[in-house]
C-alpha positions as CSV (number, residue, x, y, z in Angstrom):
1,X,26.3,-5.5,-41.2
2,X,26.2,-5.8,-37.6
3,X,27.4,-9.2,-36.2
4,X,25.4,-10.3,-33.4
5,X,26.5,-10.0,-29.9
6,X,27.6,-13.9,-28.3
7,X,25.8,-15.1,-25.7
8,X,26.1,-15.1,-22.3
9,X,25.2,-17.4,-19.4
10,X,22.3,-16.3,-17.9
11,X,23.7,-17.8,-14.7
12,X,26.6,-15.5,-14.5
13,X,27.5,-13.5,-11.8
14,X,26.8,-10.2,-13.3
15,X,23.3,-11.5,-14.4
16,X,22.7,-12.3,-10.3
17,X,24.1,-9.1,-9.6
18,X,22.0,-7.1,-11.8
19,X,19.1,-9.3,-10.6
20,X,19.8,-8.3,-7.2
21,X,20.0,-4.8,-7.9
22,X,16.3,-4.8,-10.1
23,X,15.2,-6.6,-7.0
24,X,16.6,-4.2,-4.7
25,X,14.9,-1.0,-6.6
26,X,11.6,-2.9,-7.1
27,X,11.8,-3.1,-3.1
28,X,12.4,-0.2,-2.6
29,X,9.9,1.3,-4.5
30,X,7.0,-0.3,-3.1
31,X,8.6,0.7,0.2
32,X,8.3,4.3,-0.3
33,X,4.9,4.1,-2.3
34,X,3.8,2.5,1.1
35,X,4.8,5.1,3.1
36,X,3.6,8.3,0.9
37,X,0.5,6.6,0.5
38,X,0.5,6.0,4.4
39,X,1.1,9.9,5.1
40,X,-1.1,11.0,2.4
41,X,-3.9,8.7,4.7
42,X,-3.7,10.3,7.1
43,X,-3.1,13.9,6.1
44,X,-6.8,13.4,4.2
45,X,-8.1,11.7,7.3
46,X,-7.1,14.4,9.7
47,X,-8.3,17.6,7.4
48,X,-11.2,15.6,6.8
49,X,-11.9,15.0,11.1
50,X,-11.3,18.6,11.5
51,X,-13.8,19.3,9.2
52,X,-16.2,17.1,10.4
53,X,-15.4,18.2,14.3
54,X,-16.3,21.4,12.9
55,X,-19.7,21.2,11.5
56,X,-20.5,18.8,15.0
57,X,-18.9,21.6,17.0
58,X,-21.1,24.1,15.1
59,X,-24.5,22.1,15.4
60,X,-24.7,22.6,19.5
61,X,-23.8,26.3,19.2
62,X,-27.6,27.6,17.4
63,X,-26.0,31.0,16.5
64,X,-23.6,29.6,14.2
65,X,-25.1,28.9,11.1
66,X,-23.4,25.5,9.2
67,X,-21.8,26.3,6.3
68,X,-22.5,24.1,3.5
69,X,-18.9,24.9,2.2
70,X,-17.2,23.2,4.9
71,X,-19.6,19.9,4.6
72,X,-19.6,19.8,0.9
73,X,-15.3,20.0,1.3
74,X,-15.4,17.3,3.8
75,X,-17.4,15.0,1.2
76,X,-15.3,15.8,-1.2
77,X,-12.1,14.8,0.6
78,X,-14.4,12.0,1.5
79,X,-14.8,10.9,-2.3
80,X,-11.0,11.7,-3.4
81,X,-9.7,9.2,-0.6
82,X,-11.1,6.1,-1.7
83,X,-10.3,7.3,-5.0
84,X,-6.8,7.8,-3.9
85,X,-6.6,4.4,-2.3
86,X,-7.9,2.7,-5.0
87,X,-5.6,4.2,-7.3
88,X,-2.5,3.5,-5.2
89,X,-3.5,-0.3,-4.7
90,X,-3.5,-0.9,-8.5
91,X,0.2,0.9,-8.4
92,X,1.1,-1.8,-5.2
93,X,-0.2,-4.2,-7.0
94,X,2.2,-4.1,-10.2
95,X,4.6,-3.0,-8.2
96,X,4.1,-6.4,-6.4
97,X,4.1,-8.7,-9.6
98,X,7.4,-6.9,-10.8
99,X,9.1,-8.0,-7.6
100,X,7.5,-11.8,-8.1
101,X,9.0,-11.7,-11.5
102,X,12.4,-11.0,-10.4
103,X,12.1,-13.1,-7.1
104,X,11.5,-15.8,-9.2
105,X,14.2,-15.5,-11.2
106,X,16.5,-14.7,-8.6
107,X,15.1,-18.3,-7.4
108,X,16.5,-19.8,-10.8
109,X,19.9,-18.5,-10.6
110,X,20.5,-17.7,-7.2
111,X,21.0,-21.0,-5.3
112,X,22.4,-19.1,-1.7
113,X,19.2,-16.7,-2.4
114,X,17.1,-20.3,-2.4
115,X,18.8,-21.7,0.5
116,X,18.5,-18.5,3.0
117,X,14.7,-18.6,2.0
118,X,14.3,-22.2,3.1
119,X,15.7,-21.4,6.4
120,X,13.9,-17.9,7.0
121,X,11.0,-19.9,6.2
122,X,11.6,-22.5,8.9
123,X,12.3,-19.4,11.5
124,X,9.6,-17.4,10.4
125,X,7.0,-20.5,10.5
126,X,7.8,-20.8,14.4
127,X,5.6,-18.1,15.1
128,X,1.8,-18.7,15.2
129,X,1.5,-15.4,12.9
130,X,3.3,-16.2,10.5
131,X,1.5,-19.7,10.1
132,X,-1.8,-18.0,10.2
133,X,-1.3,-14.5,8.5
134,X,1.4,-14.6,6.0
135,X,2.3,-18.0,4.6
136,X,0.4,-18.3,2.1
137,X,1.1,-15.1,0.4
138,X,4.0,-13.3,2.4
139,X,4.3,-9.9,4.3
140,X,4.5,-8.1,0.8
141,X,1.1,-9.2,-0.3
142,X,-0.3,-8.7,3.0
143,X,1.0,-4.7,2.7
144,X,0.1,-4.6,-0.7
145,X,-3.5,-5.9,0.1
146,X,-4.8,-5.5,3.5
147,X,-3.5,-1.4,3.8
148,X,-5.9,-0.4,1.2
149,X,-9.0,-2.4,2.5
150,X,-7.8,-0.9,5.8
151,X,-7.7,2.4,4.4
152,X,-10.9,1.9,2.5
153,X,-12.6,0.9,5.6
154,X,-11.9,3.6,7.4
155,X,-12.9,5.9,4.7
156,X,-16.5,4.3,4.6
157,X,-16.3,4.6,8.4
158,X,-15.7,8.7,8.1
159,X,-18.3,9.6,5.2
160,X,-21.0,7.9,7.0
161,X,-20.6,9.4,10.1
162,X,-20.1,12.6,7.8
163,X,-23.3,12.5,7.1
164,X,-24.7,11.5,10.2
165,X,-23.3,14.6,11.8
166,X,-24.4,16.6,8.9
167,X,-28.1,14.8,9.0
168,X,-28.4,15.7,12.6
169,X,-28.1,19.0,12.4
């Protein structure tokens, strides 16, 4: 029969330490999920301008005929980014709640981690920004949140003048 393991302090130093390191990879992840979703943007954005400049470029020269190809591609690309935002905003957003689960914790057992916030806090909250932007919820959630509606946005922006251009033709 297996005899059970003794218990540990969860206060220990290793437990902090292994904290840290959880926290550090959670980070780190949502750092480069920002940033891939950030270059995939605007890869789709500028394939899906070119397109668009094309059929516009097209519509003043009569002897070109418009391909309905190139404006049914650009719609598509039109429909896959939102999709694509919407599908990386649910991954921010776990992504997000993981590192509030560990912050928190880190907060239980970490009493320099608690200490170092306070006093960010008081730097950060000399800057009108900060006040008004990001003290409610933090830079994280504003990343986490306000890309994506940015990016969502500007994908309503582009299909509508999509078809515009393609509607004026």
């Amino acid at each position: 029969m297996n005899k059970p393991e003794p218990s540990r302090s969860h206060d220990s130093a290793d437990d902090i330490d292994r904290l840290w390191q959880w926290f550090l990879h959670q980070d780190n992840l949502l750092a480069t999920r920002v940033s891939v979703f950030l270059l995939a943007q605007s890869i789709l954005i500028a394939v899906t301008a070119s397109l668009i400049n094309t059929v516009a470029g097209s519509s003043h020269d009569s002897r070109i005929p418009l391909l309905p190809e190139i404006f049914g591609l650009a719609i598509a690309i039109n429909l896959a980014g939102p999709a694509l935002t919407l599908v990386f905003w649910y991954v921010f957003k776990l992504n997000y709640e993981n590192i509030g689960v560990v912050t928190d914790q880190l907060r239980s057992l970490d009493r320099l981690y608690v200490d170092t916030g306070h006093k960010e806090f008081e730097r950060r909250n000399a800057h009108w920004y900060f006040r008004v932007l990001f003290r409610k919820k933090g830079m994280n959630w504003v990343i986490v949140n306000v890309l994506p509606v940015g990016a969502l946005l500007i994908w309503c922006i582009i299909g509508a003048f999509s078809v515009a251009v393609f509607l004026s033709r």
